[in-house]
C-alpha positions in Angstrom: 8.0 28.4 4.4 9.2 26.1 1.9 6.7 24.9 -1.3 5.9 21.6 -2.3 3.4 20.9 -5.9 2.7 17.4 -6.1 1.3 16.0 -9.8 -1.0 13.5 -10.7 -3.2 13.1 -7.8 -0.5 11.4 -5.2 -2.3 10.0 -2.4 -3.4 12.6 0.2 -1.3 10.9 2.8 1.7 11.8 1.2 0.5 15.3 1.3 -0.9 15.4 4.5 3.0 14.2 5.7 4.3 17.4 4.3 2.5 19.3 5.8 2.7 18.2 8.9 6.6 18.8 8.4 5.8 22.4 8.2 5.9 22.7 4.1 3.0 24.6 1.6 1.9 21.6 -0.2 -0.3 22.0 -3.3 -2.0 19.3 -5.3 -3.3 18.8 -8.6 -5.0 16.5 -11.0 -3.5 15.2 -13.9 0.2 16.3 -15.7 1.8 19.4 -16.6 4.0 20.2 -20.1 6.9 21.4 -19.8 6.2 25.0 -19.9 3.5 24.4 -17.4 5.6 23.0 -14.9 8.1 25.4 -15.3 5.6 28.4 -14.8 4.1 26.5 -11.8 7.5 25.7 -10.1 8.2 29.2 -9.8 9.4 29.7 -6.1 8.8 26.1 -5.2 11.1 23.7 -3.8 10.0 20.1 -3.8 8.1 18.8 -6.5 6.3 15.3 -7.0 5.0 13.4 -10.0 4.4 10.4 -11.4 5.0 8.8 -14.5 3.1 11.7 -17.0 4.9 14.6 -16.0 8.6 14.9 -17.6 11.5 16.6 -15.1 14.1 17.9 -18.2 16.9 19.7 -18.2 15.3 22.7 -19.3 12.9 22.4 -16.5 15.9 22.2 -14.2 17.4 24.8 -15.6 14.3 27.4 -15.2 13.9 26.4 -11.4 17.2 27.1 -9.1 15.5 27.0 -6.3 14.0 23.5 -6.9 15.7 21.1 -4.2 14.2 17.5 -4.6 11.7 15.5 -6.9 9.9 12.7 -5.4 8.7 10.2 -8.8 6.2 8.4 -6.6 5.9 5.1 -8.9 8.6 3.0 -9.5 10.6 4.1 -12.7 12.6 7.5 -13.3 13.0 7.5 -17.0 10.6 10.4 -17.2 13.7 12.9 -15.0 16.9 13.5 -16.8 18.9 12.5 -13.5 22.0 13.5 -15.0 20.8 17.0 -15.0 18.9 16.8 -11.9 22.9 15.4 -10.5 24.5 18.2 -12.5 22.4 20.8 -10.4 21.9 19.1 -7.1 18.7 18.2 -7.6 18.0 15.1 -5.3 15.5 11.8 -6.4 13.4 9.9 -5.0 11.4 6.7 -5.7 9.3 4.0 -5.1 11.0 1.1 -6.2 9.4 -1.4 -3.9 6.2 0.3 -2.3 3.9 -1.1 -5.2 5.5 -4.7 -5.7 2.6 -6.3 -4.4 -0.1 -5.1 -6.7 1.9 -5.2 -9.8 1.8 -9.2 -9.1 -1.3 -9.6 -8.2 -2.7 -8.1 -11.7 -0.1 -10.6 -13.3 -1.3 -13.4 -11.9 -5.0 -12.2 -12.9 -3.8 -11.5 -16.5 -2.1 -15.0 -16.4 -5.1 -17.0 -15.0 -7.9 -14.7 -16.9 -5.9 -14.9 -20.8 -5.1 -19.0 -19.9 -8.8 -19.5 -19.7 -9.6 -17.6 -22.6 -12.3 -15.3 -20.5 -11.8 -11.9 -22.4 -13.4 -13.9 -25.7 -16.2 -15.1 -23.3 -17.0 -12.2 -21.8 -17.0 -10.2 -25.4 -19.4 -12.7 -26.1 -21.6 -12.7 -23.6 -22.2 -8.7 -23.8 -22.6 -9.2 -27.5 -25.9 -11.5 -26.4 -24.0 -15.0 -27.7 -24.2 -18.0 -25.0 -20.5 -19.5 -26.1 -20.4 -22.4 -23.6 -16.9 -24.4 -24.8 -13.4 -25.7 -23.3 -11.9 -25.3 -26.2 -8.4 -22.7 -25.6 -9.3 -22.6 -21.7 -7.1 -24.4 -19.2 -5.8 -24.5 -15.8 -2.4 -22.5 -15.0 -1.4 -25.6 -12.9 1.8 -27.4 -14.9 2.1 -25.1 -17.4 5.0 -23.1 -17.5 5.4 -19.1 -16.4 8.6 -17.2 -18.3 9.6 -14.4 -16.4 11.5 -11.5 -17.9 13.2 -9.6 -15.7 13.9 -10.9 -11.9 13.7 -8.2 -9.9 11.4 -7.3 -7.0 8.3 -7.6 -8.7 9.6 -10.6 -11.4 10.9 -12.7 -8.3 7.8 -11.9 -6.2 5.7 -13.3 -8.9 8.2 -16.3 -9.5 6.9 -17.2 -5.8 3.0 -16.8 -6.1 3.0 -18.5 -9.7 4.8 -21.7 -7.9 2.1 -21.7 -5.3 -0.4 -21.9 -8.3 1.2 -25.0 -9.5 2.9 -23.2 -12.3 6.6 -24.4 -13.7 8.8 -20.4 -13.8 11.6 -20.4 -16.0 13.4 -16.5 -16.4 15.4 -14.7 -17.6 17.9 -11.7 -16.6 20.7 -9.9 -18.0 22.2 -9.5 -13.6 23.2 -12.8 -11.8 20.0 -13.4 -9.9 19.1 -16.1 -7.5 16.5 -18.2 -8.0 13.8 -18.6 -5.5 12.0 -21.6 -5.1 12.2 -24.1 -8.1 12.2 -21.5 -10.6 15.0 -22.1 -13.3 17.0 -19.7 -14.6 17.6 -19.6 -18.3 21.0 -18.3 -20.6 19.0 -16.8 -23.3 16.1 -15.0 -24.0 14.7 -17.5 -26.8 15.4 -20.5 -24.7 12.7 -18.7 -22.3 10.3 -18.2 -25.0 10.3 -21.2 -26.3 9.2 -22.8 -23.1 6.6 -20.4 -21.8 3.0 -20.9 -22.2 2.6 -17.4 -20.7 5.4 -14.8 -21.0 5.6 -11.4 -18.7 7.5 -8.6 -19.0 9.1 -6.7 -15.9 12.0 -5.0 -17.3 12.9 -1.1 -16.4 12.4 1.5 -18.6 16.7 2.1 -19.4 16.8 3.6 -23.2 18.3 0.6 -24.2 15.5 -1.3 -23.4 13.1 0.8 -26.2 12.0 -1.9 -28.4 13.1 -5.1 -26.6 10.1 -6.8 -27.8 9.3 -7.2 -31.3 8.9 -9.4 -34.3 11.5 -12.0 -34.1 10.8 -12.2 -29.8 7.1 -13.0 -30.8 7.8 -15.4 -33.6 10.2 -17.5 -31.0 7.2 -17.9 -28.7 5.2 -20.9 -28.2 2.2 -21.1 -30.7 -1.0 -20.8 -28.6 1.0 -19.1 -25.7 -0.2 -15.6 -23.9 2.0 -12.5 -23.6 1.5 -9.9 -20.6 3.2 -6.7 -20.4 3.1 -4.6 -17.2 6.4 -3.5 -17.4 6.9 0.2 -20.0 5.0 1.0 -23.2 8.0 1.1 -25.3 9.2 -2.1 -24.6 7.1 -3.9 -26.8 6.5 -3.4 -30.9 2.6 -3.1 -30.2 1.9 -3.8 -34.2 4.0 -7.0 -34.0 2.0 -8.1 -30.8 -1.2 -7.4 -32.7 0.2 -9.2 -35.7 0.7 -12.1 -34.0 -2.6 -12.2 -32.2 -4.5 -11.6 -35.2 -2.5 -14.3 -36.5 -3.1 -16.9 -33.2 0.6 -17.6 -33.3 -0.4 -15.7 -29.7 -3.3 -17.0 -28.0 -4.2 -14.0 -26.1 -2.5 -10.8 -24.8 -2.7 -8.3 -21.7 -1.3 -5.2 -21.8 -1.2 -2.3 -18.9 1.7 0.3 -20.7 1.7 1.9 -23.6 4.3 3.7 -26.2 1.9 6.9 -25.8 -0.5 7.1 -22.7 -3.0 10.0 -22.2 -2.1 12.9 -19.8 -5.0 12.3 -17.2 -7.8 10.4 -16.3 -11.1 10.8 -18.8 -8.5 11.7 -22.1 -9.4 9.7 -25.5 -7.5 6.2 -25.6 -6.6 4.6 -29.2 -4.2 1.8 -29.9 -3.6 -1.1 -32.0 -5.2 -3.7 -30.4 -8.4 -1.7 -29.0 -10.2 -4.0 -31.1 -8.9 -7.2 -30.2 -11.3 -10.1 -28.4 -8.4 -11.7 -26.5 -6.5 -9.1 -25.4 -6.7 -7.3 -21.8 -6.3 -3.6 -21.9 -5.8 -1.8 -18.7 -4.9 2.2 -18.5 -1.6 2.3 -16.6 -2.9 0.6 -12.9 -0.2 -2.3 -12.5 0.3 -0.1 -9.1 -2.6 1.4 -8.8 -4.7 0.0 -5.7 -5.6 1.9 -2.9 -3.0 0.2 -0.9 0.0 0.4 -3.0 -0.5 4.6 -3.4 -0.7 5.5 0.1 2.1 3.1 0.8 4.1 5.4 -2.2 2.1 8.4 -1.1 3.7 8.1 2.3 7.3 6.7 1.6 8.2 9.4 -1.4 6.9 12.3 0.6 9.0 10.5 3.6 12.5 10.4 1.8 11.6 14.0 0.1 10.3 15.1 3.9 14.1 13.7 5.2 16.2 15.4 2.4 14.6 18.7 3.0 14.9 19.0 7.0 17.7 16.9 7.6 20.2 16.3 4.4 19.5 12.7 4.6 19.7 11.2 1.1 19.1 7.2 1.2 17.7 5.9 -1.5 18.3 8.7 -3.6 18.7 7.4 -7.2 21.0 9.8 -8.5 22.8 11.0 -5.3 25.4 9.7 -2.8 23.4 8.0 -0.3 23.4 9.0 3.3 21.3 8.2 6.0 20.9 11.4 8.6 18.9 12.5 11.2 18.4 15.5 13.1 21.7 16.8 15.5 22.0 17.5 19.0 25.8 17.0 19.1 26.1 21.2 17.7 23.3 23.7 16.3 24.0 23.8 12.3 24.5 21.4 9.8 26.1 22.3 6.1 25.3 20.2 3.2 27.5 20.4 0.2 27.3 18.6 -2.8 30.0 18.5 -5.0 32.0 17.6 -7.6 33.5 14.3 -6.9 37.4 15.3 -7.1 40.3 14.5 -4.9 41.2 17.2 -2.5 37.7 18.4 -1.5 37.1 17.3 2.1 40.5 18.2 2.9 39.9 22.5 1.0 36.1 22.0 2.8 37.9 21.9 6.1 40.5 24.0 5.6 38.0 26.9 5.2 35.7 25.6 8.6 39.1 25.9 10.2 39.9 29.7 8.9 36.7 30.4 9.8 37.1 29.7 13.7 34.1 26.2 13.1 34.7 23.4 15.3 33.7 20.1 13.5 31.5 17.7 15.8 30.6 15.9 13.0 31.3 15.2 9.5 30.2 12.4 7.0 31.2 11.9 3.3 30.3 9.7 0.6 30.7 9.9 -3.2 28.5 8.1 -6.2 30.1 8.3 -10.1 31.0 12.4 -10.5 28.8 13.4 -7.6 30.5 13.5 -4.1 28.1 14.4 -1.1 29.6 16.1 2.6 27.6 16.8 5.9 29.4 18.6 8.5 28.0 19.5 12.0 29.6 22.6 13.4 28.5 25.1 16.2 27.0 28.2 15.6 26.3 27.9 11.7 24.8 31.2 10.6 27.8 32.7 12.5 30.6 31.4 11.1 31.0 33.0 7.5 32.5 30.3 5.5 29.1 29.7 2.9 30.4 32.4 0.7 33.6 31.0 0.1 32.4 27.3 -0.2 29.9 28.6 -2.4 33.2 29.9 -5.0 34.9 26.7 -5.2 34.9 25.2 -8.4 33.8 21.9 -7.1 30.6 23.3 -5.4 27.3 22.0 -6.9 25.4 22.9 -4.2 24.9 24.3 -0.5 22.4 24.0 1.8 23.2 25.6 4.9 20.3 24.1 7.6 20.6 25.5 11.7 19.0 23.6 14.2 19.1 25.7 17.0 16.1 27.9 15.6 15.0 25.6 12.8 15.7 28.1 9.5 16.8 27.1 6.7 19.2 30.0 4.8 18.9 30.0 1.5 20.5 27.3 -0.6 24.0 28.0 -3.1 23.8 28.5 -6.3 23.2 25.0 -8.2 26.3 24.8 -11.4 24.8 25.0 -14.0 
């Protein structure tokens, strides 16, 4: 039976759909170092974290027999994908499955720092009645700047219209604009404008320190900053600077450069101490709804991979969309190398092996090529020892439908 160890308390759906697939599942609380997680994936196969627990190379290295990682949240800066590639190591996300709540705390940030509440209710549980209108508004005509467009930016583009809220953005892609949201050229044209700026960018390397000094200094005076995109984004001394200062009116802030390993750890951070500033640990995505929506689709994809080869919406592998055959009784996977000649030296050695090919199915992403071929009687035919010696081989999974075993996988290149 084949082993799954899911991280970070993933919703029991997810868990529950495993096993139902017929895998061990095991969960845990809370992250794992490195050398944790490499002495707990011992002998397992599919592993799933979230955004505490880092996949790196020399955790790929120490676990051959590791076949997928499921990142149930959003971003995959925490894998090294081009080792995970390099060994045949399948991804899988949720890049959409937690849009919804992301927004939704956005708009709260938005409405909750435009009416100056956090001051108010610092106030009140200090025991001072501070009845005033001064620094509150409505959102309605001001203007939302949006950085970064993608699912969750444009999503919120839509809701902050409904308000009665003006949306500029801003994105390095061609994007198109929904509504009557304006897309700007430039970064400080977008600040300059905003009475509230947000942040959904992804967590790319290049992105480490996007925000900082000079971005806070073009803002509006009196305008609000949110940030509920990745903790290193943002220079979090500037932003406290600046709030100090009331060049920034108010801030919220959900990520941070360094975040505790689990729930109940000590917190510190710059702007702990701060009346007008929203702290929240890490739950842009975190509602009920949006983790056993993730819960479910991850474990789904990673579920799919494992039984049937079927990689869509892999991140770092050649998608293909497969299902289960009836057409012949085996199906071999290979992952390779992506170098001319490699379909046509795959199917030289089916055919010197007696295989008949009822089906076949190729596609290729950057170095990584990806082939399925349906022949009859896999386990009988003899040809995964030589496939497993070409050079081009990353990996083989061999997987027979007529009984349902899986034979062991190749040898991932190291």
């Amino acid at each position: 039976m084949q082993r799954v160890l899911l991280l970070e308390n993933i919703h029991p759906d997810g868990a529950a759909l495993l096993r139902k697939a017929g895998f061990e599942v095991d969960s845990r609380a809370g992250a794992l170092s490195e050398d944790e997680l490499i002495e707990a994936l011992d002998g397992v196969h599919m592993v799933g974290i979230r955004s505490k627990t880092k996949i790196t190379r020399k955790v790929l290295e120490a676990c051959p027999e590791l076949l997928a990682v499921g990142a149930f949240c959003i971003g995959t800066n925490q894998i090294d994908l081009d080792a995970a590639s390099a060994r045949g190591v399948a991804v899988f996300n949720a890049p959409y499955s937690n849009t919804r709540s992301v927004v939704e705390l956005a708009l709260a940030d938005i409405i909750i720092l435009t009416r100056n509440l956090p001051a108010h209710n610092s106030s009140l549980h200090e025991g001072i009645w501070d009845k005033t209108a001064a620094g509150a508004h409505e959102v309605r005509g001001r203007t939302l700047g949006i950085v970064g467009y993608g699912s969750i930016g444009s999503q919120l583009s839509i809701l902050a219209e409904n308000l009665g809220m003006k949306v500029v953005f801003y994105d390095l892609a061609e994007k198109l604009a929904l509504g009557n949201a304006e897309r700007v050229d430039t970064l400080d044209e977008l600040l300059e404008r905003s009475d509230a700026v947000t942040l959904h960018i992804d967590g790319r390397p290049a992105n480490m320190g996007f925000f900082g000094a000079k971005q806070f200094a073009a803002m509006k005076p009196g305008s609000v900053f949110i940030n509920l995109s990745r903790g290193f984004v943002v220079d979090i001394d500037a932003l406290r600077r600046n709030v100090v200062s009331g060049h920034v009116a108010g801030a919220a802030v959900d990520v941070f450069p360094s975040e505790p390993k689990k729930a109940g750890d000590p917190f510190d951070s710059p702007l702990r101490d701060l009346r007008n500033v929203v702290l929240s640990p890490h739950v842009g995505g975190s509602t009920e709804e949006a983790q056993q929506n993730i819960g479910v689709f991850v474990a789904g994809k990673m579920r799919d991979y494992l039984v049937n080869g079927s990689t869509m919406l892999s991140v770092n592998l050649p998608n293909l969309a497969l299902i289960a055959t009836n057409t012949g009784v085996g199906r071999i996977m290979v992952q390779h190398k992506n170098t001319p000649g490699v379909l046509a030296a795959l199917n030289q050695i089916f055919t010197e092996h007696g295989a008949n090919i009822e089906g076949q199915v190729l596609a290729t992403a950057g170095e990584v090529g990806y082939v399925v071929t349906d022949i009859s009687q896999v386990s009988k035919r003899g040809s995964s020892q030589v496939i497993m010696q070409m050079p081009t081989t990353i990996r083989l999974r061999i997987q027979d439908f007529h009984d349902r075993a899986e034979f062991p996988p190749g040898p991932a290149a190291g």
